[in-house]
Each structure stands twice: as structure tokens, then as C-alpha cells.
N, CA and C atoms of all chains as a GROMACS GRO file, in nm:
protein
  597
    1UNK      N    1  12.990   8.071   8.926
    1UNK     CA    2  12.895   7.981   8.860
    1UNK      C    3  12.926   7.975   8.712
    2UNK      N    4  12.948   7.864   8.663
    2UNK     CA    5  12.967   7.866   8.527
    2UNK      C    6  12.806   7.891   8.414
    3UNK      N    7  12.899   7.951   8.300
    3UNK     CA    8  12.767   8.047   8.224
    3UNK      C    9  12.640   7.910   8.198
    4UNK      N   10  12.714   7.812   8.154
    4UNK     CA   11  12.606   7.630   8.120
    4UNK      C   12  12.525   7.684   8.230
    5UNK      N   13  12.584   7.678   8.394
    5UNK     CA   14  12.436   7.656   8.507
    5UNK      C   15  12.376   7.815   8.469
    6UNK      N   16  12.370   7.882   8.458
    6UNK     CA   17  12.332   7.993   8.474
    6UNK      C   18  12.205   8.013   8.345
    7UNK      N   19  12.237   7.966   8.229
    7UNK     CA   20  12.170   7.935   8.104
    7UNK      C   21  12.099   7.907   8.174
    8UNK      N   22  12.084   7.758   8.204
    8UNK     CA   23  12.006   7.599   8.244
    8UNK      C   24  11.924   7.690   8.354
    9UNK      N   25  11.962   7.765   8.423
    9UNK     CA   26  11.837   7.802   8.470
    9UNK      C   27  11.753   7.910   8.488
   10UNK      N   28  11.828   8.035   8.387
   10UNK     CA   29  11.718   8.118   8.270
   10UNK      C   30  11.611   8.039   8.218
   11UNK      N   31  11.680   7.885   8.135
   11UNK     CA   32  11.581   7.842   8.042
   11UNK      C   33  11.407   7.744   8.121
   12UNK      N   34  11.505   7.770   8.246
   12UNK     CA   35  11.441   7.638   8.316
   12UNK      C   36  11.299   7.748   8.389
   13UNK      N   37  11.369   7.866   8.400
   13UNK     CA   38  11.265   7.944   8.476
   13UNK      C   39  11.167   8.027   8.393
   14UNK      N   40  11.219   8.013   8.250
   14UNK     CA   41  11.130   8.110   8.165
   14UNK      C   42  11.025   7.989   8.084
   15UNK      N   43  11.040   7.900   8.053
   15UNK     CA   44  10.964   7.749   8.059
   15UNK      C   45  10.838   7.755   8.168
   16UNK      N   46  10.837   7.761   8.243
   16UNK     CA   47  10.744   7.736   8.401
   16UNK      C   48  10.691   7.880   8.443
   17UNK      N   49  10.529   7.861   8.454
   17UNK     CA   50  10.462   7.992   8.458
   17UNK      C   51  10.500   7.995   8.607
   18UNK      N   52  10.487   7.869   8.692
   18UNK     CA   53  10.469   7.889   8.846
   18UNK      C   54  10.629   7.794   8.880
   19UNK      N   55  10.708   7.846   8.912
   19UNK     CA   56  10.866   7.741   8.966
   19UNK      C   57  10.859   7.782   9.116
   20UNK      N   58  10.932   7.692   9.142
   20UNK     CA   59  10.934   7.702   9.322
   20UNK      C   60  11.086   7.632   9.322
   21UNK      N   61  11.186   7.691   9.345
   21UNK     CA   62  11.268   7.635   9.387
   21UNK      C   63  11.278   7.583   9.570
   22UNK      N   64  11.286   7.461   9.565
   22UNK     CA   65  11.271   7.411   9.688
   22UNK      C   66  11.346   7.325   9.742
   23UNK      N   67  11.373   7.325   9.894
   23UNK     CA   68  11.453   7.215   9.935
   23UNK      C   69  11.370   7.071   9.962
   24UNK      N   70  11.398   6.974   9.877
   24UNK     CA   71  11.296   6.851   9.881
   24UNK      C   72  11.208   6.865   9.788
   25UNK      N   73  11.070   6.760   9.771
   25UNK     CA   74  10.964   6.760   9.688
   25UNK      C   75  10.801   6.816   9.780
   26UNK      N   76  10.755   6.856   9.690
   26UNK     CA   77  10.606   6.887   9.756
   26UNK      C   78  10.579   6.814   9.861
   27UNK      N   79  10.593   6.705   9.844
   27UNK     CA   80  10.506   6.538   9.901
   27UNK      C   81  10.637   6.536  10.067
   28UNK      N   82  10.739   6.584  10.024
   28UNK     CA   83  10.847   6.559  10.160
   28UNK      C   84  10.953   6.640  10.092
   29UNK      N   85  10.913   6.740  10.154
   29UNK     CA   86  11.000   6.891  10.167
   29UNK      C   87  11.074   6.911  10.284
   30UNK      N   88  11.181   6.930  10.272
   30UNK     CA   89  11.311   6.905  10.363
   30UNK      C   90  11.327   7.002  10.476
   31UNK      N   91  11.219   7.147  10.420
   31UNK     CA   92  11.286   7.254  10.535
   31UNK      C   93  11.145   7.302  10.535
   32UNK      N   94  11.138   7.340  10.658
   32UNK     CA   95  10.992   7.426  10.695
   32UNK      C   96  10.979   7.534  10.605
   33UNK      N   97  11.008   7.632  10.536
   33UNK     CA   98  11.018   7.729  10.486
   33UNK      C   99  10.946   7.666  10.358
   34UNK      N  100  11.038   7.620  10.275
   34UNK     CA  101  10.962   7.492  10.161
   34UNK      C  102  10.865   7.481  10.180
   35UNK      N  103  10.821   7.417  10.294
   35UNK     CA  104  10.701   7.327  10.301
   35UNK      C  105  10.612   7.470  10.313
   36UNK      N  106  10.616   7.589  10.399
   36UNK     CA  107  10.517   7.636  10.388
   36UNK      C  108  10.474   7.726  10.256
   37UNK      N  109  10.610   7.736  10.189
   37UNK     CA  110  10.575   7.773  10.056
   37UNK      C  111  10.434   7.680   9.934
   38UNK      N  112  10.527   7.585   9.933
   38UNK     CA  113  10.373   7.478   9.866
   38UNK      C  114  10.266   7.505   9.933
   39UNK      N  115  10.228   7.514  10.046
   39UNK     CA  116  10.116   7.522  10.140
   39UNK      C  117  10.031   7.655  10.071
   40UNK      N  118  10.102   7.737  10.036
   40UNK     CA  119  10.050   7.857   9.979
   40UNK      C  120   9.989   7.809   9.845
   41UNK      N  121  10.032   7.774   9.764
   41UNK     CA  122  10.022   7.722   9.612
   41UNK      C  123   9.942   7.588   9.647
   42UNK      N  124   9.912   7.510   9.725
   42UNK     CA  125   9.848   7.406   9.786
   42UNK      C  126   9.703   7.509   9.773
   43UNK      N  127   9.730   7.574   9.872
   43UNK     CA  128   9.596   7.665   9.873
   43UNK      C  129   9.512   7.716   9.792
   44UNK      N  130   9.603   7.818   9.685
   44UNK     CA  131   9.569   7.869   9.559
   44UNK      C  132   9.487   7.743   9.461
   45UNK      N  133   9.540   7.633   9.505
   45UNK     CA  134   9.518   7.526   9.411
   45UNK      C  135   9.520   7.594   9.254
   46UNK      N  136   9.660   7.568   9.252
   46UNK     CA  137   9.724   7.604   9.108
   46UNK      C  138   9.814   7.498   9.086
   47UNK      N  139   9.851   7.438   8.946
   47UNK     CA  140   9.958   7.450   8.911
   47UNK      C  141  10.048   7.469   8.907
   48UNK      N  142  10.181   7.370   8.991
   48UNK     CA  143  10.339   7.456   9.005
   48UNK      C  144  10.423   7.375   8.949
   49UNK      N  145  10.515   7.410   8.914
   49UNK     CA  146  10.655   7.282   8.938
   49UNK      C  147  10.761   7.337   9.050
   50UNK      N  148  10.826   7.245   9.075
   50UNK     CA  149  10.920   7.255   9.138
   50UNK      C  150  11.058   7.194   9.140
   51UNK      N  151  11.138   7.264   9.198
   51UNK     CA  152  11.321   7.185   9.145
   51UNK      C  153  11.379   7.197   9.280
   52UNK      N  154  11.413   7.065   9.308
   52UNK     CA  155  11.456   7.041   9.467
   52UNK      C  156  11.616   7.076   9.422
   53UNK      N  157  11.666   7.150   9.516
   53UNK     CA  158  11.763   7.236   9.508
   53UNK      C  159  11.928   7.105   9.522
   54UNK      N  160  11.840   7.054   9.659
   54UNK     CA  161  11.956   6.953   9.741
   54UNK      C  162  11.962   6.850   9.614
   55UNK      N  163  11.938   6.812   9.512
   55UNK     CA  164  11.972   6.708   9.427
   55UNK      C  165  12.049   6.755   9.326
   56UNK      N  166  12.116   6.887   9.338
   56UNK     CA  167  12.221   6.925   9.235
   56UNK      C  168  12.282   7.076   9.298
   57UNK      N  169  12.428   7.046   9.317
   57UNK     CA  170  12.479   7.135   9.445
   57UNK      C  171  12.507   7.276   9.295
   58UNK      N  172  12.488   7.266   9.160
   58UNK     CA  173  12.571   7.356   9.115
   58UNK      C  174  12.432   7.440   9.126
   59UNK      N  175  12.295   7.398   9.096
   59UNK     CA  176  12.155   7.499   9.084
   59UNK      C  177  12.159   7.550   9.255
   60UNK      N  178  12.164   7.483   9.342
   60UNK     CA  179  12.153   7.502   9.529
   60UNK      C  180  12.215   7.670   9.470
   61UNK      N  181  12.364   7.627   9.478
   61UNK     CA  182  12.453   7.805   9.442
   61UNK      C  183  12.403   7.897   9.348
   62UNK      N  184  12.397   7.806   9.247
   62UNK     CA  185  12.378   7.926   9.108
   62UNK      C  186  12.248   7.981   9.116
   63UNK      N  187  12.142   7.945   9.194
   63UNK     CA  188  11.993   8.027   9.183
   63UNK      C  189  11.979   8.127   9.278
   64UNK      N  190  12.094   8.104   9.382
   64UNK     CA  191  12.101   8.212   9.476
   64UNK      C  192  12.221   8.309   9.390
   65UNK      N  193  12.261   8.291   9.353
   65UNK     CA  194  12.366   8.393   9.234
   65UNK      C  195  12.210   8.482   9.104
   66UNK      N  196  12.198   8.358   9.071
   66UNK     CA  197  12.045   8.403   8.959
   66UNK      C  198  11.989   8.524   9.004
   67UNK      N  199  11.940   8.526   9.146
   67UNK     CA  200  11.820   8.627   9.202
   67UNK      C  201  11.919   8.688   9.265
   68UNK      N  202  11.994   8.710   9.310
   68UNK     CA  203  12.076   8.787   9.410
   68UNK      C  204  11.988   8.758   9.543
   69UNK      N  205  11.988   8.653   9.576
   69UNK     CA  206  11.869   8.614   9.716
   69UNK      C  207  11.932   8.482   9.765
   70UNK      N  208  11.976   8.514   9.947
   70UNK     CA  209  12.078   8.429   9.950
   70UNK      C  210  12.025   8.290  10.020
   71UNK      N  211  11.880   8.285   9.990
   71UNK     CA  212  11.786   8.164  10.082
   71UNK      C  213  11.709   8.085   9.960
   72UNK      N  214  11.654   7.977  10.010
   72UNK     CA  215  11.603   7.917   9.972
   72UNK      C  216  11.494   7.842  10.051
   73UNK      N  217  11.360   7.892  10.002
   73UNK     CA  218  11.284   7.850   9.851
   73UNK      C  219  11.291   7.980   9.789
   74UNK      N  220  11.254   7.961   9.672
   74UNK     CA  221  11.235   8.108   9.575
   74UNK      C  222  11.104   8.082   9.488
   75UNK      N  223  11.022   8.175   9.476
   75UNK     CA  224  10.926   8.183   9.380
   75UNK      C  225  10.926   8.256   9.253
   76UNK      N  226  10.921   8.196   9.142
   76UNK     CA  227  10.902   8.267   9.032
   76UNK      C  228  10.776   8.248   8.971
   77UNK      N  229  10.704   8.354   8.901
   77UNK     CA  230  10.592   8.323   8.830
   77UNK      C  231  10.643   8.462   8.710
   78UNK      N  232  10.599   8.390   8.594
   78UNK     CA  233  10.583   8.429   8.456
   78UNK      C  234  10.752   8.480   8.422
   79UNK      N  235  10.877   8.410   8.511
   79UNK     CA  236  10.998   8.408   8.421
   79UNK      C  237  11.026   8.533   8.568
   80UNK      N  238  10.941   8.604   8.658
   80UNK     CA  239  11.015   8.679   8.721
   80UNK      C  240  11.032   8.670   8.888
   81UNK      N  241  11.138   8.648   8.911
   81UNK     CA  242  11.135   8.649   9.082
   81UNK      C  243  11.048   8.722   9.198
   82UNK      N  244  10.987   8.631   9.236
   82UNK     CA  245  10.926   8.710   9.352
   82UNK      C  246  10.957   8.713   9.472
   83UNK      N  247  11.014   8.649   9.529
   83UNK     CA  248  11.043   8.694   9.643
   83UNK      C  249  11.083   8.518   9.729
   84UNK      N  250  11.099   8.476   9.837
   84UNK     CA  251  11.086   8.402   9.944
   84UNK      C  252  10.952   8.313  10.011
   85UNK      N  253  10.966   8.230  10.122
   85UNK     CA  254  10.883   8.233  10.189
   85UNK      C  255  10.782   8.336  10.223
   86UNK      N  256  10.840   8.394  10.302
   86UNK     CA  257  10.803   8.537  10.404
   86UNK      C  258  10.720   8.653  10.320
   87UNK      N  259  10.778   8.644  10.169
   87UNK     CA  260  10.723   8.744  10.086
   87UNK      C  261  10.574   8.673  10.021
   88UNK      N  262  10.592   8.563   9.983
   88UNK     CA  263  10.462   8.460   9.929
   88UNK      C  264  10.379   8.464  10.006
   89UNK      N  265  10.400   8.422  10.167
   89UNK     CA  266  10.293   8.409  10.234
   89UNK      C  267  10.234   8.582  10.255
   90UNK      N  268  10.302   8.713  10.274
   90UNK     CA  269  10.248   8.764  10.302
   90UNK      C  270  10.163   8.865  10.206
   91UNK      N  271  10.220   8.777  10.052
   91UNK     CA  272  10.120   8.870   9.956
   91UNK      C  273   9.992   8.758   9.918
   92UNK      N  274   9.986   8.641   9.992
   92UNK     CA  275   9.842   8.493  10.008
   92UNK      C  276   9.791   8.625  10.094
   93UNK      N  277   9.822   8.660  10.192
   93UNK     CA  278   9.751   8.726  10.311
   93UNK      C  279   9.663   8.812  10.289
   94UNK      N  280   9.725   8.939  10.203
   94UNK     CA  281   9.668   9.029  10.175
   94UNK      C  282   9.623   9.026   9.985
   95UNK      N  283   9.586   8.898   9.966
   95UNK     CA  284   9.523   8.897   9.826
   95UNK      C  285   9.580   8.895   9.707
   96UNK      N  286   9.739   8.939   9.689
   96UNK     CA  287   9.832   9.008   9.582
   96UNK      C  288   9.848   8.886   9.482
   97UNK      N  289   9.894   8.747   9.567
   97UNK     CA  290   9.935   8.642   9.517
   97UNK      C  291   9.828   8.621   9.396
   98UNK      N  292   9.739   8.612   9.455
   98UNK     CA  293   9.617   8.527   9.354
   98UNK      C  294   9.582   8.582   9.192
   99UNK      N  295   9.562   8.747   9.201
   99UNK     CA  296   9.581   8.769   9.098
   99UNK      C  297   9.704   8.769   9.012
  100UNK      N  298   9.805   8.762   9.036
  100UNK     CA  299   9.982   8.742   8.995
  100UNK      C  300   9.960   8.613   8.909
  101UNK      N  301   9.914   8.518   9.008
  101UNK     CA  302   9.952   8.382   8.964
  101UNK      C  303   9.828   8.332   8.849
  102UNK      N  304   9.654   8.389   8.858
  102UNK     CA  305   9.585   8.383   8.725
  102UNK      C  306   9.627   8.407   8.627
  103UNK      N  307   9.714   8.552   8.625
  103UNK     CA  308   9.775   8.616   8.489
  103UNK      C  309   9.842   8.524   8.406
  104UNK      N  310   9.938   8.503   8.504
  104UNK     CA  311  10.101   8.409   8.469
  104UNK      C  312  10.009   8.255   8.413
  105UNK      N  313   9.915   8.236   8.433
  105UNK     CA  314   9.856   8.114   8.394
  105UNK      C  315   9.783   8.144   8.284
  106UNK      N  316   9.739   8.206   8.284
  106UNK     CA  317   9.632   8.268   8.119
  106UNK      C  318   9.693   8.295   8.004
  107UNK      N  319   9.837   8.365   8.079
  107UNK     CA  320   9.900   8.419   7.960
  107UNK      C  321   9.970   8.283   7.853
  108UNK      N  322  12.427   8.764  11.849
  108UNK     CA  323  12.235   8.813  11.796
  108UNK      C  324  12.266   8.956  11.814
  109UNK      N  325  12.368   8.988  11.914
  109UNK     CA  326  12.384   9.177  11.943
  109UNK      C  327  12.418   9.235  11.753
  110UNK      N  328  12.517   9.105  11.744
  110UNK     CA  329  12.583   9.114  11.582
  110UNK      C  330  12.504   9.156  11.498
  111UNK      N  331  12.380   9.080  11.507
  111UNK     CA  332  12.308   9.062  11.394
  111UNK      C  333  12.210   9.191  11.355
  112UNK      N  334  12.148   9.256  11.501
  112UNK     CA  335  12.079   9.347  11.514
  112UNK      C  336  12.152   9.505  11.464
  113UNK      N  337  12.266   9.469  11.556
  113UNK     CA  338  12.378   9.620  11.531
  113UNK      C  339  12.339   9.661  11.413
  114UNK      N  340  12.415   9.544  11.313
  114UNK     CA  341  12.421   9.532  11.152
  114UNK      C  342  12.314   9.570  11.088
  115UNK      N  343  12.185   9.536  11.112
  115UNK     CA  344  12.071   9.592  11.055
  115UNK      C  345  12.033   9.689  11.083
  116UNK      N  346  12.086   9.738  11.206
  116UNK     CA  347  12.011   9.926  11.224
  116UNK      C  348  12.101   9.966  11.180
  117UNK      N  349  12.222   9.977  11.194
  117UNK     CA  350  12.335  10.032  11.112
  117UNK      C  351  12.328  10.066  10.964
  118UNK      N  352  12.288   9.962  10.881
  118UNK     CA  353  12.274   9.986  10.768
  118UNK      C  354  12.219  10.003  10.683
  119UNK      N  355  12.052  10.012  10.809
  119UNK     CA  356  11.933  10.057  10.802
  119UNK      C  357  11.900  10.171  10.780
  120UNK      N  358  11.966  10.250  10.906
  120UNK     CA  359  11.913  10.348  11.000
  120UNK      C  360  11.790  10.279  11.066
  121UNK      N  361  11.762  10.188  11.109
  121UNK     CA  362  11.641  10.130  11.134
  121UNK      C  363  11.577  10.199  11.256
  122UNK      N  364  11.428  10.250  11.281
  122UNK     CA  365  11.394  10.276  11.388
  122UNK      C  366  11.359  10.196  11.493
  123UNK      N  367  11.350  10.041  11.437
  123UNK     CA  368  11.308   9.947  11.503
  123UNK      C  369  11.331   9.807  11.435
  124UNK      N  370  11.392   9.733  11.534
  124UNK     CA  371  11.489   9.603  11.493
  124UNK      C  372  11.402   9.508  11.576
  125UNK      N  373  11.377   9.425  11.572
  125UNK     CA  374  11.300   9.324  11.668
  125UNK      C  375  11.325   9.199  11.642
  126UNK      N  376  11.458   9.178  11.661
  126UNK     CA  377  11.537   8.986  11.640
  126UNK      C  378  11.430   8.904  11.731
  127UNK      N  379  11.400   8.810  11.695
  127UNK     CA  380  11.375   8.657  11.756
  127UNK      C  381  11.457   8.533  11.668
  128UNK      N  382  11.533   8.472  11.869
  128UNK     CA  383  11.539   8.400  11.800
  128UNK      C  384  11.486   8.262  11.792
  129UNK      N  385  11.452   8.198  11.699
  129UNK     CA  386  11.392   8.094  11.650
  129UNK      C  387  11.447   7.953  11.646
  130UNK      N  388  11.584   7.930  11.723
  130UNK     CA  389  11.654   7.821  11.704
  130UNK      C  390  11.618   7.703  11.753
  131UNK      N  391  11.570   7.704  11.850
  131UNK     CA  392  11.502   7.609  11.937
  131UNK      C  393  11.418   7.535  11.886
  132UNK      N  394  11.338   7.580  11.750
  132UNK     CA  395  11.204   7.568  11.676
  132UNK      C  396  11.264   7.453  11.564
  133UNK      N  397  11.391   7.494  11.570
  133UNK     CA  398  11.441   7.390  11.449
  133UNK      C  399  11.608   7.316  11.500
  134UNK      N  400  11.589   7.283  11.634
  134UNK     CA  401  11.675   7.169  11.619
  134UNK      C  402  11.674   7.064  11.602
  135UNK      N  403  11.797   7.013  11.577
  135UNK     CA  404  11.769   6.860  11.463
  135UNK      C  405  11.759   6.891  11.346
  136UNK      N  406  11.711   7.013  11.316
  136UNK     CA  407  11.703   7.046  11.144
  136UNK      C  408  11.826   7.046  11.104
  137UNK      N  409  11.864   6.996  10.999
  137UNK     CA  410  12.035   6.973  10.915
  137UNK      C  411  12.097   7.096  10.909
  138UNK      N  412  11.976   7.214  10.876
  138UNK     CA  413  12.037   7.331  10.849
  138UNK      C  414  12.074   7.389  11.003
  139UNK      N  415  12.060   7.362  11.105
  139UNK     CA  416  12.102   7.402  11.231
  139UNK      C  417  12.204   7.331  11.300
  140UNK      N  418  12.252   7.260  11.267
  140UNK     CA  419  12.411   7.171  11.251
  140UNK      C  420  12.500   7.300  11.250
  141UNK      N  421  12.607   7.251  11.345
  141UNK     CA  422  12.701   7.385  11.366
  141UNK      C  423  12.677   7.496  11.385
  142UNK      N  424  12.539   7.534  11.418
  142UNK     CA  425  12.535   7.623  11.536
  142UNK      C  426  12.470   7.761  11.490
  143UNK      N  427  12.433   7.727  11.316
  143UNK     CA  428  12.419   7.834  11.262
  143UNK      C  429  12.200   7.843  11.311
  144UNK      N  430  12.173   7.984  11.297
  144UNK     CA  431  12.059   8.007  11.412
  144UNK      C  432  11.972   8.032  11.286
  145UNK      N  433  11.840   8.008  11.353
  145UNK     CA  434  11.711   8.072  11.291
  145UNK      C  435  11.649   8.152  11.393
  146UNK      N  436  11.657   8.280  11.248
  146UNK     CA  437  11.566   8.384  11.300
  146UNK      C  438  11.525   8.486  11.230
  147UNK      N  439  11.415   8.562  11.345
  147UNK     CA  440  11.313   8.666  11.250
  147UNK      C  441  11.290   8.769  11.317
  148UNK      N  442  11.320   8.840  11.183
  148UNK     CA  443  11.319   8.958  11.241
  148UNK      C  444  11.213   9.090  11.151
  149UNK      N  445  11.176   9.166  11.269
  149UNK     CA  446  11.094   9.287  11.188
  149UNK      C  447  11.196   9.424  11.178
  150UNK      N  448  11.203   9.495  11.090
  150UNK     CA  449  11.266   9.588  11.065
  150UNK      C  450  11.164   9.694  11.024
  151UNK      N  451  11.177   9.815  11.107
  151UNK     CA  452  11.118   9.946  11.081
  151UNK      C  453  11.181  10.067  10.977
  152UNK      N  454  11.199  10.118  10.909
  152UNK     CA  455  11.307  10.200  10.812
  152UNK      C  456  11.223  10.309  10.723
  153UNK      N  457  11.229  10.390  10.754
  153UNK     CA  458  11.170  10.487  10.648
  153UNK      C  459  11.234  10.444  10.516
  154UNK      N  460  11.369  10.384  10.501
  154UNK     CA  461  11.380  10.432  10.341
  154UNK      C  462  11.322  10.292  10.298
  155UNK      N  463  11.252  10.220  10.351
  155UNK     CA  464  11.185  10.128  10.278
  155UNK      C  465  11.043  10.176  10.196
  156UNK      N  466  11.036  10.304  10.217
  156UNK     CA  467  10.942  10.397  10.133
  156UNK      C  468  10.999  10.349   9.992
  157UNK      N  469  10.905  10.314   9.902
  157UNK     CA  470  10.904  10.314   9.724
  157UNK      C  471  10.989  10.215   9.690
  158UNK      N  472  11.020  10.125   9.819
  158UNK     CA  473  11.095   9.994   9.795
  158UNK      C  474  11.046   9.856   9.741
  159UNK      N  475  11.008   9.789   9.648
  159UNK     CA  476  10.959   9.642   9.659
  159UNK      C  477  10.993   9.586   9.795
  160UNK      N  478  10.881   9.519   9.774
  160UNK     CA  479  10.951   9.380   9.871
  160UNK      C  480  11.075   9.277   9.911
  161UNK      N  481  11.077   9.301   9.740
  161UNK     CA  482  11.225   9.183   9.711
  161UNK      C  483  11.311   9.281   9.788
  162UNK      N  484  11.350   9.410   9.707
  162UNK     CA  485  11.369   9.498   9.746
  162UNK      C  486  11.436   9.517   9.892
  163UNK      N  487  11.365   9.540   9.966
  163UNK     CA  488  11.361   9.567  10.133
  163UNK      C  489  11.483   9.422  10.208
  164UNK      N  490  11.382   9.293  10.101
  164UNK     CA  491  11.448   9.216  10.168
  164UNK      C  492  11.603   9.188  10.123
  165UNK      N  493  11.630   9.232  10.008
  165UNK     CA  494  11.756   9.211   9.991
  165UNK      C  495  11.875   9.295  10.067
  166UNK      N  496  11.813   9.449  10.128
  166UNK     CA  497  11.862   9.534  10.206
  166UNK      C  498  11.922   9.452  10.315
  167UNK      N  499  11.800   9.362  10.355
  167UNK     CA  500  11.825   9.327  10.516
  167UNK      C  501  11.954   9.243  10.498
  168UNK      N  502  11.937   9.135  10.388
  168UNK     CA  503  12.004   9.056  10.362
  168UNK      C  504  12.156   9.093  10.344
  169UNK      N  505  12.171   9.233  10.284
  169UNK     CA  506  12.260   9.260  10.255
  169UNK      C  507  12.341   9.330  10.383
  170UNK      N  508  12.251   9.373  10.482
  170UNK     CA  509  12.318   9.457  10.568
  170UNK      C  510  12.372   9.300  10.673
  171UNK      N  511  12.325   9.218  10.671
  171UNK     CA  512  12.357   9.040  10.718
  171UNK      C  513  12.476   9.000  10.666
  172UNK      N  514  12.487   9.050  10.548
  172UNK     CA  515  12.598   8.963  10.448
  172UNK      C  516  12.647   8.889  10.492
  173UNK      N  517  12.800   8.841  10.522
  173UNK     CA  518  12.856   8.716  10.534
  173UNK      C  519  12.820   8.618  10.694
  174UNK      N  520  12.717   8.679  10.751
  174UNK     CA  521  12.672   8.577  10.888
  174UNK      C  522  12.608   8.501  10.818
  175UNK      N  523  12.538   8.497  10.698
  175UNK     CA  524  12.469   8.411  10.650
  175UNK      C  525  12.561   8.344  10.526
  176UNK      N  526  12.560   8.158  10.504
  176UNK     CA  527  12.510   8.124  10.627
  176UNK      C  528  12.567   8.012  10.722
  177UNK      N  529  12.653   8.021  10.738
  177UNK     CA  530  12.736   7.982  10.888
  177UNK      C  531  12.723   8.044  11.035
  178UNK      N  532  12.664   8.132  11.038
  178UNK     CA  533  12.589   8.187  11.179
  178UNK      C  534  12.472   8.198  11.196
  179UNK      N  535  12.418   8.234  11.055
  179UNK     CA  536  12.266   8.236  11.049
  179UNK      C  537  12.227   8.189  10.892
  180UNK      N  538  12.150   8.062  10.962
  180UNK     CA  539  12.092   7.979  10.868
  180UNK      C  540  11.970   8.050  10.786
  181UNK      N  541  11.880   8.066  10.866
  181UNK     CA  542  11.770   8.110  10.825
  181UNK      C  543  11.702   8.270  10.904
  182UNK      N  544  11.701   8.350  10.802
  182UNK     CA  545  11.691   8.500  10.853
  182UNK      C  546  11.514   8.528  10.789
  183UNK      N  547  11.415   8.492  10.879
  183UNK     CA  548  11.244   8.540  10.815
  183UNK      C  549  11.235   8.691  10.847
  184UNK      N  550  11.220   8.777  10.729
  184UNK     CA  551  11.227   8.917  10.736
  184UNK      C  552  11.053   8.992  10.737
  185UNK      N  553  11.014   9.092  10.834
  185UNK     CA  554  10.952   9.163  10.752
  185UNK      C  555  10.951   9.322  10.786
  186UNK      N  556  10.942   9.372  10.684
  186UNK     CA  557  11.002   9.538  10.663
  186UNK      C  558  10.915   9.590  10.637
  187UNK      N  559  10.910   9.696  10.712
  187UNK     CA  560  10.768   9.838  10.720
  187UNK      C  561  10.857   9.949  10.714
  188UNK      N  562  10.803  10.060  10.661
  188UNK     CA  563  10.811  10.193  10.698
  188UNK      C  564  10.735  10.203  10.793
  189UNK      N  565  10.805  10.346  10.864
  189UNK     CA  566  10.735  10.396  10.978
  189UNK      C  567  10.561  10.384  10.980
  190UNK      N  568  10.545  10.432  10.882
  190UNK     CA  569  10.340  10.405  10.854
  190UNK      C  570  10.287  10.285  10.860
  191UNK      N  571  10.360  10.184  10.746
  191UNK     CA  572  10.276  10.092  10.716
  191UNK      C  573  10.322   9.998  10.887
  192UNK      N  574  10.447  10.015  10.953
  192UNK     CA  575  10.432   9.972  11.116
  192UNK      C  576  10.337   9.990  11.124
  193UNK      N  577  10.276  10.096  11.180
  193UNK     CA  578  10.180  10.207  11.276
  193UNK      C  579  10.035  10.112  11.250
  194UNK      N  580  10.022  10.116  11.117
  194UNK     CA  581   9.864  10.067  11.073
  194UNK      C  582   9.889   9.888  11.120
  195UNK      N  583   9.974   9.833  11.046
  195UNK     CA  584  10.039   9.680  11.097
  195UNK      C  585   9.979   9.686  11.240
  196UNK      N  586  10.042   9.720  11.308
  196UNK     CA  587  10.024   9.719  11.471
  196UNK      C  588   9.878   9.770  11.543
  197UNK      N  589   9.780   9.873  11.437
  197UNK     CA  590   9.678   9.929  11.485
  197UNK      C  591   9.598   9.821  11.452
  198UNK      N  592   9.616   9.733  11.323
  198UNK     CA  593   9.527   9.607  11.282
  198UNK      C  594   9.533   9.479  11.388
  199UNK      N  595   9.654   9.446  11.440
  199UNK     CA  596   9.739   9.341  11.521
  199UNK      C  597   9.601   9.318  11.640
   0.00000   0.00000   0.00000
């Protein structure tokens, strides 16, 4: 990955309290995983952005290089990786998410 | 799928591997083009003691390495220690 993509998306992730890297947009999200990610943050009714992965093949690679995480969607809140699908939904489940994501918004 | 499981107790020590697979759920999906599979799996491991989450999952991921992803598209993980199984399953 060249150091430009790798910058571009330090800067892009420390900018955005709530990022979701995703395949597709909120509204028509390309992969089930995606989609149930928003669904979570749908829920929370928060504030997110998001960066559809499939509209630029050098971020698709370089964000799985970024996190050392070889899937996609990815969640970041307050500049730090959290985890996946699988990890989001199961800290909605047991409560973890909600306070994470007030902080990252207050701060 | 024998592949996939081996690999994770192997580099686990896992006490308990529990592949599904999920392919069926997503054909026609682009990402299941050429054959590469979805699936999920639970992994049991004591040394997931004092591990994050990310953590655990990057283990799995890592003990997966290059099947993903041309054999396996999509790998949904979730990782217990022996305890937090036990209670998981006493809640279930």
C-alpha cells in the first residue's frame, strides 16, 4: 500500500467520531454483514459516516492492511478500531456499544 | 471445511471448533463467485483468557490465513474461553 493511501486513511479515520467502513451505502449496502452493521448504529440512532469500500480498490486493500483485519465492514469510533460485524453486534447485545459510542460523541 | 477446522484447533489448541457452513445463505452473492464459502464458526480456547475481542479474532483469522479469501469469503467468528462457553451455553 502506498504511504498517500495509508495517510488518507489515518486522516480520514481520526476526522469521524463514528466511521464504518462498508461495502455499499447505508440506503443499499452490498453485503449482509454491512447491512447488519448500520442496523446496529440504525438502532443506537447515532450519527455515523461511512466509506463504501467497492468505489476505490486502493482503500478496499489498504484498510484491511490499516487494522490488520482481513474483512470488511470495520468499525471505528473515536480514531480506534473496533472490531467487525460479529464484534459490533455482540457488544449492541450485551450493552458495551452504547456507552463507547456516547463518549466518542461528547468528546 | 476439514481444512479450515484442522487449522483453527491447531493453532488454537482449541477445545472446541464448531464450523457452519453458511454458503447456501449467500448464493448469488458476488462474494460467493468461485466457490469461495461463508462461514461461522465458534471457537473454545483457554488462551483467549485476557484477550480483546479484536484480539481473539485476529487469532482465528490468523490461524485461516491464506484460505481467506479465495476459499473463504466470509469467516463470522465467536471466541470464548472455557468459562465464558460454559455460562454462554447455561444462558442459551
Amino acid at each position: 500500500m502506498s504511504e498517500i493511501t495509508n495517510d488518507r486513511i489515518r486522516e480520514t479515520i481520526e476526522s469521524n467520531k463514528i466511521l464504518i467502513y462498508m461495502k455499499g451505502s447505508p440506503s443499499f449496502p452490498m453485503c449482509g454483514f454491512s447491512a447488519a452493521t448500520i442496523e446496529v448504529f440504525e438502532e443506537l440512532g447515532v450519527p455515523y459516516n461511512t466509506v463504501d469500500v467497492l468505489k476505490d480498490p486502493e482503500v478496499r486493500e489498504g484498510i484491511k492492511r490499516y487494522s490488520n483485519w482481513p474483512t470488511i465492514p470495520q468499525v471505528y469510533i473515536a480514531g480506534k478500531f473496533i472490531g467487525g460485524c460479529d464484534i459490533v453486534r455482540e457488544m449492541h447485545a450485551n450493552g458495551e456499544l452504547e456507552p463507547l459510542v456516547k463518549e466518542a460523541l461528547q468528546a | 471445511m476439514n481444512e479450515l477446522r484442522n487449522r483453527i484447533t491447531a493453532a488454537l489448541a482449541a477445545d472446541v471448533v464448531e464450523l457452519q457452513d453458511d454458503s447456501a445463505k449467500h448464493r448469488g452473492h458476488a462474494g460467493a463467485r468461485g466457490g469461495a464459502g461463508h462461514y461461522s464458526v465458534v471457537v473454545v480456547a483457554s488462551r483467549f483468557a485476557g484477550m480483546t475481542r479484536v484480539d481473539r479474532h485476529r487469532a482465528v483469522y490468523d490461524a485461516v490465513g491464506d484460505m481467506i479469501p479465495h476459499q473463504v469469503h466470509a469467516l463470522a467468528v465467536r471466541a470464548y474461553t472455557p468459562d465464558e462457553w460454559q455460562r454462554a451455553r447455561a444462558s442459551a
